[in-house]
NUSE-587326 format. One line per 10 residues: their letters; for each residue x, z negated, y negated of C-alpha. Coordinates in Angstrom, 2 decimals. Layout:
a) X/Z/Y ~ ... $
END
This chain:
xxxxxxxxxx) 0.00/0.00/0.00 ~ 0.92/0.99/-3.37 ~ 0.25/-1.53/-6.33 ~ -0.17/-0.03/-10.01 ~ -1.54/-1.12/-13.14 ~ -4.37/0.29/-13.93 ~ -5.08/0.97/-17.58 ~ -7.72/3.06/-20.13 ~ -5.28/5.22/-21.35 ~ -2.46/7.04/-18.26 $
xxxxxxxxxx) 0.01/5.09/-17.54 ~ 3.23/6.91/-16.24 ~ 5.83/4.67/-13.69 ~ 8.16/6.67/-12.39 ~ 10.97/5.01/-10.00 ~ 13.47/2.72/-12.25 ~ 16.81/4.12/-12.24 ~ 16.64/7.15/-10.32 ~ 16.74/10.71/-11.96 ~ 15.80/13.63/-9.57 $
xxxxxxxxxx) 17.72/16.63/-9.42 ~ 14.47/18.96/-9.09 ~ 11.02/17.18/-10.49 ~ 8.79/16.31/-8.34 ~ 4.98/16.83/-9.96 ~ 2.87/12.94/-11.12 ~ 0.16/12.72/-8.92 ~ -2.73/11.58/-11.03 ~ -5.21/9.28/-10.06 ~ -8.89/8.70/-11.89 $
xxxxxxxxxx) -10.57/5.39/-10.47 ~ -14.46/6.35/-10.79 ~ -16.95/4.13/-9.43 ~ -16.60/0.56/-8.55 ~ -18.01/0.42/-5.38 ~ -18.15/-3.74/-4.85 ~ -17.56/-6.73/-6.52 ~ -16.64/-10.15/-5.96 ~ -15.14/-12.93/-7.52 ~ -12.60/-15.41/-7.09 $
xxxxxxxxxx) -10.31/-18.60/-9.01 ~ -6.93/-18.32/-9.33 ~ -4.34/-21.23/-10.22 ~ -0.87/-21.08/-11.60 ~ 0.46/-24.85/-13.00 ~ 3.41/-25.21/-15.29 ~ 5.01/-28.45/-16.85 ~ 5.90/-28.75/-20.44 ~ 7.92/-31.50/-22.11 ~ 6.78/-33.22/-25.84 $
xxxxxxxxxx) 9.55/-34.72/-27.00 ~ 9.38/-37.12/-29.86 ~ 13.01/-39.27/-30.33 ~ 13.66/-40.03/-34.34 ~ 14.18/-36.80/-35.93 ~ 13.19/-34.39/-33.43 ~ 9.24/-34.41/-33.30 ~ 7.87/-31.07/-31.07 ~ 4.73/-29.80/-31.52 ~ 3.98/-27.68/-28.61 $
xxxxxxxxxx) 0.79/-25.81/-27.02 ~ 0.42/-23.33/-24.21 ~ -2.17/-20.78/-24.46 ~ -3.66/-18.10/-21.65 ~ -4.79/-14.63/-22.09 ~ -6.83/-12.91/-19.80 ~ -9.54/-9.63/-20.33 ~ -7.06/-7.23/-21.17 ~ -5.92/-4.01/-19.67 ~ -2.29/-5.29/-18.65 $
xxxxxxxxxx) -4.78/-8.18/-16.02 ~ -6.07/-5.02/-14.42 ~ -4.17/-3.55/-11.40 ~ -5.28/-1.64/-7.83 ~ -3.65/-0.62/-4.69 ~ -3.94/3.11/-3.55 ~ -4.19/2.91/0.35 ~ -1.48/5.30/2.09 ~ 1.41/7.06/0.52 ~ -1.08/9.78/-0.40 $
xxxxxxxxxx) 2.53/12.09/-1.73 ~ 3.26/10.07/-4.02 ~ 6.83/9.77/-4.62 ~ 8.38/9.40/-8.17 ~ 5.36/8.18/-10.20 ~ 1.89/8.07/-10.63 ~ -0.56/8.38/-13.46 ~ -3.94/6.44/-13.69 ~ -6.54/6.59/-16.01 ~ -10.04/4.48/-15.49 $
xxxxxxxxxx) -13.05/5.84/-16.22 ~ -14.24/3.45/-19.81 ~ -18.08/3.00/-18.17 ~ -15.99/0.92/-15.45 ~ -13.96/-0.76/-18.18 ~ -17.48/-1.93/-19.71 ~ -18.20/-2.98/-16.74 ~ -15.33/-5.13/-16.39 ~ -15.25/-6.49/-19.71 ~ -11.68/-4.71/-19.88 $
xxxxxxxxxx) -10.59/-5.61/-23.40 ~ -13.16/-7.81/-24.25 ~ -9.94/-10.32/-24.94 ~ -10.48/-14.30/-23.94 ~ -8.00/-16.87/-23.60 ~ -7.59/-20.66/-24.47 ~ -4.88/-22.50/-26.59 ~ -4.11/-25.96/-25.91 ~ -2.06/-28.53/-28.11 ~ -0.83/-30.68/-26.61 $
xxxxxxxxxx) -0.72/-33.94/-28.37 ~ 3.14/-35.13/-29.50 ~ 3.87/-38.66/-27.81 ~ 5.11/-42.32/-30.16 ~ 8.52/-42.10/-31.18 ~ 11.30/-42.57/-28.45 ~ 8.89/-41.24/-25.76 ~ 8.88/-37.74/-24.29 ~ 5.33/-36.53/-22.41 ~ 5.64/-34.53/-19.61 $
xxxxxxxxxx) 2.30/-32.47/-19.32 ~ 1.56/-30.74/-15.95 ~ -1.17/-27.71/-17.10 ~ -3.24/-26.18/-14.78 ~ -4.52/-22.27/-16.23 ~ -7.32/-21.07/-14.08 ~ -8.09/-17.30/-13.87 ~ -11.63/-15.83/-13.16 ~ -10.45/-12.77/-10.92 ~ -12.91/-9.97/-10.17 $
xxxxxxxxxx) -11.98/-8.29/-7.43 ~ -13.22/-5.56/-5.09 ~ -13.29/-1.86/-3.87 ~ -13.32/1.14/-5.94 ~ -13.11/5.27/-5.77 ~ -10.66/7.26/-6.99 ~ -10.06/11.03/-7.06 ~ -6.98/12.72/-7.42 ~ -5.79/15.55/-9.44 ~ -5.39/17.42/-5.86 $
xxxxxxxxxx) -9.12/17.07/-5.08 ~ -8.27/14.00/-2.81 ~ -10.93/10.82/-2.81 ~ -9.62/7.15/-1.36 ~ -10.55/3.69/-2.10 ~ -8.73/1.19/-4.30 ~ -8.43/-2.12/-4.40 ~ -8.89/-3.38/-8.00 ~ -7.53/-7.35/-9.31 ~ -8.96/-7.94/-12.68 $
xxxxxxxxxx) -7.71/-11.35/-14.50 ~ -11.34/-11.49/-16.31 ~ -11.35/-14.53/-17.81 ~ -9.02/-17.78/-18.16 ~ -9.32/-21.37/-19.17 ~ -6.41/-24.11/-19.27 ~ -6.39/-27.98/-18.32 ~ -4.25/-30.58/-18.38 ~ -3.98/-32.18/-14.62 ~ -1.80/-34.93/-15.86 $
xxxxxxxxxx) 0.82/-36.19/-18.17 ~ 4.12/-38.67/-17.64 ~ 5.63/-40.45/-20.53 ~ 9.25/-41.26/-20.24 ~ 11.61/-43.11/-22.70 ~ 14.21/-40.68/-24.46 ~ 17.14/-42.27/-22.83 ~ 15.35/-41.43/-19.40 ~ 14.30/-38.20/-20.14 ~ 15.57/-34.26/-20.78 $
xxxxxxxxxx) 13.33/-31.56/-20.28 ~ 13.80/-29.92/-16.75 ~ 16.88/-31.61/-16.03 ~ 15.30/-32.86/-12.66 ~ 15.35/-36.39/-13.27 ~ 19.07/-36.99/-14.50 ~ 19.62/-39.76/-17.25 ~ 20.92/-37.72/-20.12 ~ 21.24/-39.56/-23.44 ~ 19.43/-37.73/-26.50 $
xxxxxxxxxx) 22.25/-38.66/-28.77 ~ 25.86/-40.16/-28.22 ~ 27.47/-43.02/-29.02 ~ 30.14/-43.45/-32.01 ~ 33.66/-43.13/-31.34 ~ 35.02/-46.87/-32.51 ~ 37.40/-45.53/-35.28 ~ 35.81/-42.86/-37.08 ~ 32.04/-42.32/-36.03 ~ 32.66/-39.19/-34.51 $
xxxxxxxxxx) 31.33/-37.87/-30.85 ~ 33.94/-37.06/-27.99 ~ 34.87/-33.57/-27.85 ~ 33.23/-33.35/-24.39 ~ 29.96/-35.42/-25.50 ~ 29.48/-33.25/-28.21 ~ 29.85/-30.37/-25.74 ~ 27.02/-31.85/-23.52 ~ 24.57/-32.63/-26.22 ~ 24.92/-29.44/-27.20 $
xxxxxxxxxx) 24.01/-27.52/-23.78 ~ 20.83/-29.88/-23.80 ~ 19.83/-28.53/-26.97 ~ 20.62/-24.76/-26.31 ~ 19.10/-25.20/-23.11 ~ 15.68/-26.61/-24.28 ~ 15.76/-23.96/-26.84 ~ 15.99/-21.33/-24.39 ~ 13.77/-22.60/-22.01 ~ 10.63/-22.63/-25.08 $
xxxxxxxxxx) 11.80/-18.81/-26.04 ~ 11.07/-18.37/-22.43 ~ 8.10/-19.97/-22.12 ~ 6.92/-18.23/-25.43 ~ 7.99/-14.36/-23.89 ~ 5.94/-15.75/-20.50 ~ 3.01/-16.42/-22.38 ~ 3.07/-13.05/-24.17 ~ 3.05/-11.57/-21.05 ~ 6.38/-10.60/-20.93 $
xxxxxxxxxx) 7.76/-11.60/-17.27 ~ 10.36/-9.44/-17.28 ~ 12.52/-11.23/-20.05 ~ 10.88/-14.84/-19.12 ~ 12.72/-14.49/-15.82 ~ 16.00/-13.54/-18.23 ~ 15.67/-16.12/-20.11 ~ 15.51/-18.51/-17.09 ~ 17.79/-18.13/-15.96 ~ 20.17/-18.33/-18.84 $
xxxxxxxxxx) 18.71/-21.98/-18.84 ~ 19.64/-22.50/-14.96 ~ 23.11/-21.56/-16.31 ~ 23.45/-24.19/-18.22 ~ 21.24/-26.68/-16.21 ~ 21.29/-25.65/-12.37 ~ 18.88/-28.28/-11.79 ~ 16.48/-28.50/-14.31 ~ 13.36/-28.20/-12.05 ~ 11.02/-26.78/-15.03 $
xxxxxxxxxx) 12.98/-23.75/-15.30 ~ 12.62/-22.94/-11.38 ~ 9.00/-23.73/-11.76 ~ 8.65/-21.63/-14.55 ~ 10.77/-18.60/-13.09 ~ 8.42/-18.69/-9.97 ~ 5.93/-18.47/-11.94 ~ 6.72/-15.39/-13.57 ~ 8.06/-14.01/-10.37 ~ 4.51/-14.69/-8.90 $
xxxxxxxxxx) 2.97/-12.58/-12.26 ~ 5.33/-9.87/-11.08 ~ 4.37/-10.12/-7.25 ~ 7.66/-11.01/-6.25 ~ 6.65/-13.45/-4.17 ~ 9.93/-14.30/-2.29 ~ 11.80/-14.67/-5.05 ~ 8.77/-17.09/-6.75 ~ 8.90/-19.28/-3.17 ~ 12.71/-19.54/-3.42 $
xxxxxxxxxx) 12.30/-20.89/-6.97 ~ 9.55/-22.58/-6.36 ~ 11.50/-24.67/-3.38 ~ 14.27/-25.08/-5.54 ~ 12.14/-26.81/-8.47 ~ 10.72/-29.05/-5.05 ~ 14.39/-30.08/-4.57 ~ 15.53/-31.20/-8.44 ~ 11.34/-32.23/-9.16 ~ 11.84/-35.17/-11.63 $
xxxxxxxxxx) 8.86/-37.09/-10.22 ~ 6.26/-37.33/-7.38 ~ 3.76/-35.26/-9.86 ~ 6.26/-32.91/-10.59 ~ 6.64/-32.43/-6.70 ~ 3.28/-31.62/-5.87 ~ 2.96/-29.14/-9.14 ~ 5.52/-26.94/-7.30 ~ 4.54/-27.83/-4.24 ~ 1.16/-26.58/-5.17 $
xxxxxxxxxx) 2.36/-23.42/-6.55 ~ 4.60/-22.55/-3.57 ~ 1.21/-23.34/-1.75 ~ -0.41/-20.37/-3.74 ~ 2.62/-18.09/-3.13 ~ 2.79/-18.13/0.45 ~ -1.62/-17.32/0.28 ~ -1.08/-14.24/-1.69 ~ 1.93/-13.17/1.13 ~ -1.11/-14.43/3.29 $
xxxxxxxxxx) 1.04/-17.30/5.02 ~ -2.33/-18.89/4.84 ~ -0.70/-22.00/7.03 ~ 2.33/-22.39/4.94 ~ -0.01/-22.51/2.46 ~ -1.97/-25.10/3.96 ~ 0.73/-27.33/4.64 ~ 2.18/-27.16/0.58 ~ -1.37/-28.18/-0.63 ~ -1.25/-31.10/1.56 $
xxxxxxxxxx) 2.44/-31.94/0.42 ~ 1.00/-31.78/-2.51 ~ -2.15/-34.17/-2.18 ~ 0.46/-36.40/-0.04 ~ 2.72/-36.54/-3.76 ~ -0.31/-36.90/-6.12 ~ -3.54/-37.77/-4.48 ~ -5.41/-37.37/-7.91 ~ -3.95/-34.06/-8.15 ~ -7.52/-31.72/-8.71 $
xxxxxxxxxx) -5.61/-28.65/-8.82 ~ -3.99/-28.96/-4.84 ~ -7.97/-29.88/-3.76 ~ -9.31/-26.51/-5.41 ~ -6.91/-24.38/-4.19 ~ -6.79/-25.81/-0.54 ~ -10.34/-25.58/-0.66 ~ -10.36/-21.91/-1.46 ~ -8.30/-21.44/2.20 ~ -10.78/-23.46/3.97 $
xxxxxxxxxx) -13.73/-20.99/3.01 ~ -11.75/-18.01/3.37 ~ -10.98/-19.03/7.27 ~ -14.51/-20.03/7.25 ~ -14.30/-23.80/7.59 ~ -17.04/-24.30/5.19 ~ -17.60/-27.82/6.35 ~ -13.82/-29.23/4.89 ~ -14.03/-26.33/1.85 ~ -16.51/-28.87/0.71 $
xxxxxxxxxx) -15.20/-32.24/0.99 ~ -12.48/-30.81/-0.98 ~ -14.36/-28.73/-3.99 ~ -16.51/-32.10/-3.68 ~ -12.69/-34.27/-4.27 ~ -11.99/-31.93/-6.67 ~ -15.18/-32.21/-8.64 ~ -15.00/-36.06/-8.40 ~ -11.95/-35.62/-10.49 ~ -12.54/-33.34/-12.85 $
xxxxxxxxxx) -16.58/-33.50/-13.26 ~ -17.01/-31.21/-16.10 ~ -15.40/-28.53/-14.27 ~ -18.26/-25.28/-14.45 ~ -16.50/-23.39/-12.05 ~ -15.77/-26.27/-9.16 ~ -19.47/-26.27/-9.00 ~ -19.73/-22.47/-8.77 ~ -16.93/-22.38/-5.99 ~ -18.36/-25.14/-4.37 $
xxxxxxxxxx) -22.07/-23.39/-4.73 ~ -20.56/-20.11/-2.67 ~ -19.06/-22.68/-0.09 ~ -22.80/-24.23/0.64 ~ -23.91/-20.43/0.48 ~ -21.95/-19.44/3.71 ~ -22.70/-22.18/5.92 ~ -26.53/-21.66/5.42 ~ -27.12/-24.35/3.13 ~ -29.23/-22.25/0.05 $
xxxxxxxxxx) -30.93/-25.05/-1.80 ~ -27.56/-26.87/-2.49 ~ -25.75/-23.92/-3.38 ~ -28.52/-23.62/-6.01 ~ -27.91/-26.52/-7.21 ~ -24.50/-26.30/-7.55 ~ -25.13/-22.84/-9.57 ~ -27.51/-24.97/-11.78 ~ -25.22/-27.59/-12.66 ~ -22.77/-24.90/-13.38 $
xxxxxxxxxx) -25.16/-23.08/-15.75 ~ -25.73/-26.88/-17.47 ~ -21.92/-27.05/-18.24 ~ -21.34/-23.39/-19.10 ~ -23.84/-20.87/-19.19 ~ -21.92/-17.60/-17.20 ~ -23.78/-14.43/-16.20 ~ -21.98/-14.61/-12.73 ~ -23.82/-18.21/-12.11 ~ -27.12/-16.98/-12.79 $
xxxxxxxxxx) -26.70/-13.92/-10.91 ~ -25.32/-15.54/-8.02 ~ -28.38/-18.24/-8.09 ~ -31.09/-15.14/-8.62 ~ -29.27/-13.55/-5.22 ~ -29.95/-16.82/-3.47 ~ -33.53/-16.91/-4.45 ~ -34.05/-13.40/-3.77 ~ -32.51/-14.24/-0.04 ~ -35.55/-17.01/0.03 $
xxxxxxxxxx) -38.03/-15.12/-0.70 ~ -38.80/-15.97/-4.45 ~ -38.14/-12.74/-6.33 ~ -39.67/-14.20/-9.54 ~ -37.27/-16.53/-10.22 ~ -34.86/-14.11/-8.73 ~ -36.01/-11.38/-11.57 ~ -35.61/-14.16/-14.03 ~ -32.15/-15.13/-13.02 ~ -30.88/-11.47/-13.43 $
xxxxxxxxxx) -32.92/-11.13/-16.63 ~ -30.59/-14.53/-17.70 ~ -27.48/-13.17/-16.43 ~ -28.00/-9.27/-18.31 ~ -28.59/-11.31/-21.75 ~ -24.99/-12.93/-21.49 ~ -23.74/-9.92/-20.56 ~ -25.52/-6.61/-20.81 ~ -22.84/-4.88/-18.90 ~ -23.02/-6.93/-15.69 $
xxxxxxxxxx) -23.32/-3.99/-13.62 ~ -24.24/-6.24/-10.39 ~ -27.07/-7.34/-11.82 ~ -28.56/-3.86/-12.56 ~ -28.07/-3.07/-9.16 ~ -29.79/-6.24/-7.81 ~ -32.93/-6.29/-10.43 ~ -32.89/-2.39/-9.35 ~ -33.02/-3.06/-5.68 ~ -35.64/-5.48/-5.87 $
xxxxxxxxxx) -37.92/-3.45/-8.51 ~ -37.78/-0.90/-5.68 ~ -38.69/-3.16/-2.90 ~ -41.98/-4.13/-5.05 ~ -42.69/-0.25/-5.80 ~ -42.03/-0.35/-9.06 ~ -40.03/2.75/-8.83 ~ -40.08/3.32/-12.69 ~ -38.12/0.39/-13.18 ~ -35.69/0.69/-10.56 $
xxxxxxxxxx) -34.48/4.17/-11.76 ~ -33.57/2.70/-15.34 ~ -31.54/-0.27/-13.17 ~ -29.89/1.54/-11.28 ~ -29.32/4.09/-13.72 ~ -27.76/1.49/-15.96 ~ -25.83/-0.05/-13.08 ~ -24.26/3.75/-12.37 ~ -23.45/4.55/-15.26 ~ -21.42/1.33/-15.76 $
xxxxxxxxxx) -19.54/2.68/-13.04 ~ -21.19/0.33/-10.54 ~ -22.06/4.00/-8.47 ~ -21.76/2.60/-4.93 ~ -23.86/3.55/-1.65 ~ -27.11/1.18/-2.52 ~ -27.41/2.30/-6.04 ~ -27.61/6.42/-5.10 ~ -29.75/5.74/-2.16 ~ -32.39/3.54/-3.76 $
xxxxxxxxxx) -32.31/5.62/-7.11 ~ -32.97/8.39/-4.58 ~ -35.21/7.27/-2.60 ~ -37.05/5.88/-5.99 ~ -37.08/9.46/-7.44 ~ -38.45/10.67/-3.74 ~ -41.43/8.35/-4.19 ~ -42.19/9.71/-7.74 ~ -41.67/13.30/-5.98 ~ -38.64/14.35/-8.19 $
xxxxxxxxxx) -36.36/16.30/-5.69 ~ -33.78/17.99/-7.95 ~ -32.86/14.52/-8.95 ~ -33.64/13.00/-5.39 ~ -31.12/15.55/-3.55 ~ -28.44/15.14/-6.51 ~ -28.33/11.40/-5.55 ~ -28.69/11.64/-1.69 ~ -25.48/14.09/-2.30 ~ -23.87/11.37/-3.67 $
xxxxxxxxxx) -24.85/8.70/-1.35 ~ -23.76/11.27/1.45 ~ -20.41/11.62/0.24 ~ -19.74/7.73/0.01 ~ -21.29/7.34/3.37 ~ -21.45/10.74/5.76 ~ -22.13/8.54/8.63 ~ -25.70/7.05/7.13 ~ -27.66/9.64/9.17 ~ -31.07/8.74/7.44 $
xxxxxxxxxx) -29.80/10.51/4.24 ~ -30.46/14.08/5.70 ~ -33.99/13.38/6.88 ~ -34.18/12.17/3.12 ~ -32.75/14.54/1.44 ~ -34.54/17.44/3.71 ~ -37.72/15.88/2.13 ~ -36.34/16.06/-1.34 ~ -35.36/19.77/-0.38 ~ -39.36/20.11/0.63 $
xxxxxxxxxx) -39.99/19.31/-3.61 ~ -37.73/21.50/-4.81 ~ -38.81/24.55/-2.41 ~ -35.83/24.97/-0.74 ~ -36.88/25.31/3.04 ~ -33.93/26.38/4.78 ~ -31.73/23.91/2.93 ~ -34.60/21.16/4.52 ~ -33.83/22.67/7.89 ~ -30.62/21.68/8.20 $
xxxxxxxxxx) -30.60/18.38/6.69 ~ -33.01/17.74/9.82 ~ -31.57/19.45/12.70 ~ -28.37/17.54/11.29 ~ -30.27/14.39/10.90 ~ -31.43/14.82/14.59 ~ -27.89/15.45/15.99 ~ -26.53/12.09/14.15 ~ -29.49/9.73/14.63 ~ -29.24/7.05/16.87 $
xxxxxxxxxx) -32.13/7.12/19.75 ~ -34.23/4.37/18.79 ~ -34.56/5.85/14.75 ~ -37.94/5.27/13.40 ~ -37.61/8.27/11.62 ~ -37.16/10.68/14.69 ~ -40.72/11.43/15.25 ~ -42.06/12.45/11.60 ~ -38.08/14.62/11.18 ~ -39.24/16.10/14.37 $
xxxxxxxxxx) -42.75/17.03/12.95 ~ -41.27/18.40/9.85 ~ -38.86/20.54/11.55 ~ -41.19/22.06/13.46 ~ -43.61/22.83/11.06 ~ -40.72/24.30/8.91 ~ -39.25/26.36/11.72 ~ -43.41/27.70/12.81 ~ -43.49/28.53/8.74 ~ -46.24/25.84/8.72 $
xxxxxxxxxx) -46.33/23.71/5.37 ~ -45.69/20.08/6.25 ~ -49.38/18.11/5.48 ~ -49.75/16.60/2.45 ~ -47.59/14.01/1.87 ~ -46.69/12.94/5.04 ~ -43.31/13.39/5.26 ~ -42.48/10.69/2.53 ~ -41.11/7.97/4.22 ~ -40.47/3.77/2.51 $
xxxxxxxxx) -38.00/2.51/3.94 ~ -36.94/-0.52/4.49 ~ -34.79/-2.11/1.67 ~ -32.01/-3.55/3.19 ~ -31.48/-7.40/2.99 ~ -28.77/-8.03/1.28 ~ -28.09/-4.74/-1.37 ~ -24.19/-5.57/-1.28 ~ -24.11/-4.44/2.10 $
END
């Protein structure tokens, strides 16, 4: 698999340091249609030092970006001939659908401790990431899926803070007494040649390690990890500046080179806080490599160092549900929500948790405290799914009606409200949902069949076949779209065209179709030159239960 940014205007990356004798042409790639969507909470935690001892007084904060075009990446599947570079452009209905550049982030100050004390903050930035399939055609005529990452949104907390004397304390030096200033020499007040020389390595390396933490926070990783390590020359063991190298690293999806840091801030780790922060993030490393047990056993390192730690319970929990042991995924959202309450999206992680095992009417309440803390389209789309699943489509109608006036681009929820309108006949409706939903670039399977199955019941073929076309070529095995689109050929006149959609229809159903006896009918009347009797051959089917299918 092949990892690229993905970005509204082409983006050309061409292999770093190589020049080819003879060019080789940029395959170009245009992502289309999103064809799923789901969503998921990342963590990354960093530590930050406050220092205030006499004169030097920091005022510090750490901020997060997320929403922009540089969070967005996908993965091509296959090698597809691409060779020297690539160029991707995204189509802008799916960047409306995103929210691409609809900028959010957080700042945080963090508050500047009593004089001779240094605070050592460990900050927690959670990223909303939507994530899913999409299509994308090539400038060969090729079609694939992609798999698209999209940092959406991002919020920041502090998990916990340490305050240290000055004497005690020196940012990132893993724990080693340093004094912040040096004694006077007994005759003329002057410092030692070789304490001057060491007082002044603290201070260049505390200044380098905020430029790097600055060019991190701008989003550029590339010069962070520089800068890093220009600290680690000067302080091989200052356990913040591994921390924050992984970190970067991880941004970069270097993910060895993150867990190597990451083990070497676990080594030099100033305190048993500090050792479950990188513990933690080493945890999160070896998930995205998919070391799901390494993983495991870091977040209970972690827990082991800091029990109170929420961030190590949130992210373990995360594992749990994606190996499908709903039942501990739980107990640990629930941990994590006992210490940190006011947390919106514990309870909406928590709510999908109770969702999976079977247990609706807590997830619903889980969505609905959510919504209390933080009203978020997601929540009340994910609640109006889970009443639509119970049978209640009025609230279900209601909760997508919420969720489309936070966000009128949440494409998901035009496709839901537009599945269900269809379901209850209202086939006017459902053709401006799904229409909406489409042309926010949320074009997958359910949204051309229903739109043109909708446009079937209100007999418009042209537009009936155009979407059954479209339907067909996202899914050529889903036999029932030739019976369908034969009728829609029946509308438009076109009775040889409606012959072979059924004799193809009756070579790919399976046995036991419902729809074998009326194709059957219709084919034979077509083939005797007999018109088909009024009306008849217009099927309803059955919507399917869950439209993400």
């Amino acid at each position: 698999m092949k990892k690229y940014l993905l970005l509204l205007l082409p983006l050309l990356l061409l292999a770093a340091g190589c020049t080819p004798q003879t060019p080789t042409p940029v395959q170009a790639w245009s992502v289309v249609k999103l064809l799923s969507q789901e969503e998921q909470i990342e963590s990354i935690t960093d530590v930050r030092t406050v220092r205030h001892c006499g004169p030097i007084v920091e005022q510090k904060s750490i901020s997060c970006v997320a929403g922009t075009s540089k969070e967005l990446s996908f993965e091509i599947g296959g090698s597809g001939g691409v060779s020297l570079g690539i160029e991707v452009t995204v189509d802008s209905s799916i960047g409306n659908a995103l929210g691409l550049n609809r900028e959010s982030g957080e700042q945080l100050e963090l508050p500047v401790p009593p004089d001779g004390s240094v605070y050592r903050y460990i900050v927690t930035t959670e990223y909303r990431v939507l994530h899913g399939k999409a299509l994308a055609v090539s400038n060969t005529g090729g079609e694939t899926t992609a798999d698209y990452a999209f940092q959406a949104t991002c919020s920041l907390r502090i998990e916990d803070v340490e305050e240290q004397p000055c004497q005690q304390a020196v940012a990132g030096n893993g724990g080693e007494e340093q004094p912040t200033s040096m004694p006077e020499t007994p005759g003329g007040g002057e410092n030692m040649p070789g304490q001057e020389s060491a007082s002044n390595v603290v201070s260049q390396a505390a200044s380098l390690l905020d430029e790097a933490n600055a060019r991190y926070q701008e989003g550029d990783f590339a010069q962070a990890v520089e800068l890093y390590g220009k600290v680690l020359e000067l302080e091989p063991q200052n356990a913040i500046a591994y921390n924050q190298r992984g970190n970067a690293y991880r941004q970069m999806e270097q993910y060895a080179l993150c867990i190597n840091d990451y083990t070497q801030a676990i080594q030099y780790a100033a305190s048993p806080a500090e050792r479950a922060t990188y513990y933690a993030n080493r945890g999160a490393a070896y998930a995205l490599q998919g070391d799901i047990q390494r993983a495991l056993d870091d977040f209970g390192q972690a827990i082991a160092q800091n029990p109170d730690f929420a961030r190590a319970y949130e992210s373990r929990a995360a594992l749990y549900a994606q190996l499908g042991n709903y039942a501990q995924a739980i107990a640990d959202y629930t941990t994590f929500l006992n210490l940190k309450p006011d947390t919106p999206t514990g309870f909406v992680q928590r709510a999908q948790a109770y969702a999976n095992a079977g247990d609706l009417q807590a997830a619903i309440r889980d969505y609905t405290q959510a919504i209390a803390l933080q009203p978020m389209a997601s929540a009340y789309f994910n609640r109006g799914e889970l009443y639509r699943k119970l049978g209640d489509p009025a609230d279900a109608l209601a909760d997508y009606a919420q969720a489309l006036q936070l966000d009128s681009s949440y494409a998901p929820a035009y496709l839901a409200r537009g599945l269900l309108e269809y379901g209850q006949n209202d086939y006017e409706a459902a053709v401006l949902d799904l229409t909406r939903a489409i042309s926010l670039g949320y074009g997958n399977f359910d949204a051309y069949l229903h739109r043109g199955l909708a446009y079937l019941q209100r007999e418009e073929g042209e537009a009936a076949v155009s979407d059954f076309t479209q339907a067909l070529s996202l899914s050529p095995d889903y036999a029932d779209l030739y019976f369908y689109r034969a009728q829609s050929y029946l509308l438009t006149g076109e009775r040889q065209a409606a012959i072979e959609d059924l004799t193809a229809f009756l070579q790919a159903a399976p046995p036991d179709s419902p729809l074998l006896p009326e194709a059957q009918k219709l084919l034979k009347a077509l083939q005797e030159q007999k018109p088909p009797e009024g009306g008849e051959g217009l099927v309803a089917p059955t919507i399917p239960s869950d439209p993400n299918q």
